[in-house]
N, C-alpha and C positions, 0 to 999 in steps of 0.2 A: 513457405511451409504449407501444406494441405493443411486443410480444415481438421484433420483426424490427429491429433494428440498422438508421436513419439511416430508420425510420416513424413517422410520430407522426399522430395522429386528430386532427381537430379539428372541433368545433361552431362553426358561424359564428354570427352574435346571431341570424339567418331562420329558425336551427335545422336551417339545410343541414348535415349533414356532410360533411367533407373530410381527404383522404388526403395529405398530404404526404410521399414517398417520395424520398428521392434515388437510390437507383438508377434514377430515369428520369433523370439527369441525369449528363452525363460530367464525369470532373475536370477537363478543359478548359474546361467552361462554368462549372464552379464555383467553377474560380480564377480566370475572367476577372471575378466578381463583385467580387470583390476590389483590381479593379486602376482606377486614379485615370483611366486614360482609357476604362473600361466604358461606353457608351452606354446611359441608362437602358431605352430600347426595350428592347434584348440582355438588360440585368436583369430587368426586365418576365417578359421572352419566356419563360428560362431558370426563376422562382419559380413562374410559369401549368404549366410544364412539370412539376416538381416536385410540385406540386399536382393534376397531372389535367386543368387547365382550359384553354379557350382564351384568351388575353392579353385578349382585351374581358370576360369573366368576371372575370378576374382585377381587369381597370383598373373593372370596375362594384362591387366590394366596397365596404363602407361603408369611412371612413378609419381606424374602430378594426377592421375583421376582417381589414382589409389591414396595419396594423402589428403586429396577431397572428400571421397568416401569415407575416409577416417574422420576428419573434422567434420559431416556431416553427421556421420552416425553420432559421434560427441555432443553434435548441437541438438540433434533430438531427443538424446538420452537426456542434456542439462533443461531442456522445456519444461516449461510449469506445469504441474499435475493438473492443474485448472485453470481452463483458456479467460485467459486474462480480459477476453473479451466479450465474455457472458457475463448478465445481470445477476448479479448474488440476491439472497432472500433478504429483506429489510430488516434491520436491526433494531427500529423502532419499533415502542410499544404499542 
């Protein structure tokens, strides 16, 4: 995972790389992926977005580099709001 909180890189099998960022994507879109009446297109639209790409980029991925890019995107999303590898403020008095 990049140093940058909700980025993660990824190798396609073509040996494209690709940038999976969710700050291109608002919490509105990213909750609505979530929700049981989500129109796949809007899903689509919203992971392509994510990713950099435009949705026929996206919808042309092989079926394993587009269920990577899903479990990616999932893994970034599930990250810690705070990198587990930075010094916290002292809790002592």
């Amino acid at each position: 995972m990049d140093d940058q909180l909700g980025v993660i890189d990824l190798t396609l099998s073509d040996g494209r790389a690709i940038r999976i960022d969710l700050h291109r994507v608002t919490m509105r879109e990213y909750r609505s992926i979530f929700s049981a009446e989500q129109v796949q297109d809007d899903e689509d639209r919203i992971i392509a977005k994510a990713c950099g790409m435009d949705v026929d980029a996206y919808l042309n991925l092989s079926q394993p580099d587009g269920r990577r890019v899903i479990l990616k995107f999932l893994e970034a999303a599930a990250a810690p709001l705070k990198d587990p590898n930075s010094q916290s403020a002292s809790t002592s008095a």
